[in-house]
LUMTI-763035 format. One line per field, with one value per residue (C-alpha): residue number from 1; residue in one letter; y, z, x. Coordinates in Angstrom, 1 decimal. Layout:
N
i: [NUM	...]
aa: [a	...]
py: [Y	...]
pz: [Z	...]
px: [X	...]
//
This chain:
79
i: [1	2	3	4	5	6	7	8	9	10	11	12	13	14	15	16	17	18	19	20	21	22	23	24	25	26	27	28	29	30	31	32	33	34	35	36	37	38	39	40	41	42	43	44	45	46	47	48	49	50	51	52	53	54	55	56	57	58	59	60	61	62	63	64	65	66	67	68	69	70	71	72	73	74	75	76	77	78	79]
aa: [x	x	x	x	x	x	x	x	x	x	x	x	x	x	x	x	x	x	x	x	x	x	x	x	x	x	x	x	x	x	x	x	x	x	x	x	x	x	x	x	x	x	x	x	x	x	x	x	x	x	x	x	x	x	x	x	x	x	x	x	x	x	x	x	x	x	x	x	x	x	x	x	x	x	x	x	x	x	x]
py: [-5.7	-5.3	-8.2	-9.7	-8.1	-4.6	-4.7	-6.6	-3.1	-1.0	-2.4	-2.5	1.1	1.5	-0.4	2.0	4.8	3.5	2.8	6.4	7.9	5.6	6.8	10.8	10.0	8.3	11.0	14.0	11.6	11.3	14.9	15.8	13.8	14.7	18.2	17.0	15.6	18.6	21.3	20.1	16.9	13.7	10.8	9.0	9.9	9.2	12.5	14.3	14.1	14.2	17.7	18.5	17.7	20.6	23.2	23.0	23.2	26.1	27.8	27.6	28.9	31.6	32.6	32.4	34.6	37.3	37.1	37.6	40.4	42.4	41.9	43.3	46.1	46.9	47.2	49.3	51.3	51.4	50.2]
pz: [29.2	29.6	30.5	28.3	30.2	30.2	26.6	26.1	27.5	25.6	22.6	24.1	24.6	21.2	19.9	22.1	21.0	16.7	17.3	18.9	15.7	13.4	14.9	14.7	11.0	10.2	11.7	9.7	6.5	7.4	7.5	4.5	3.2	4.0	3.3	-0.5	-0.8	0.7	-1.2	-4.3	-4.8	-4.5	-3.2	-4.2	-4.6	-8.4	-8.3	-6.3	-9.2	-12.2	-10.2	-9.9	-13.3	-14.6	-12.5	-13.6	-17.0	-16.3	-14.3	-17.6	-20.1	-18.0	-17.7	-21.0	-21.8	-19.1	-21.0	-24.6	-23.0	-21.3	-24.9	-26.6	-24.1	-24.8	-27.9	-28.6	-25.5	-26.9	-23.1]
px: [38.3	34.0	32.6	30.1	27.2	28.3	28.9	25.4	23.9	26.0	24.4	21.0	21.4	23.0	20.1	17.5	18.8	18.8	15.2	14.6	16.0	14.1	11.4	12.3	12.9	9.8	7.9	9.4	9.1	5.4	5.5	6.9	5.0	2.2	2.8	3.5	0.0	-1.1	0.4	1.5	-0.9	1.7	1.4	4.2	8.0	7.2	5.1	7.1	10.1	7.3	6.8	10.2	10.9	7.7	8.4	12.4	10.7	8.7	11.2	13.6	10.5	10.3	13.9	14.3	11.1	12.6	15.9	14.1	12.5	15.1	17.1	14.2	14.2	17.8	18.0	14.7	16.4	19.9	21.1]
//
């Protein structure tokens, strides 16, 4: 059975190494981030779904344009 010291630094280390990945995790959020202010202009996880949310939008007007089209080429085509 550990004694209660060994077991105190098992959960120091424990604890260590939880802050060491907090850390890691908060630096590649500040990251991506920061690469969403930079490249698509938000600054807040709010913009970053409004964003989402228009290019899903555009991305469906466009498939369904390419679709109209390519039925429009078929049947002036007879494919």
């Amino acid at each position: 059975m550990p004694d209660i010291k060994t077991e105190l630094q098992q959960l120091g280390q424990e604890i260590e190494k939880a802050k060491r990945e907090e850390a890691q995790l908060q630096g590649k959020l500040e990251e991506i981030m920061s690469r969403l202010r930079n490249e698509f202009n938000c600054r807040a996880m709010g913009d970053v779904r409004k964003k989402i949310d228009d290019l899903t939008k555009n991305v469906e007007k466009l498939d369904a344009s390419i679709t109209e089209k390519f039925q429009n080429l078929k049947a002036t085509y007879g494919w």
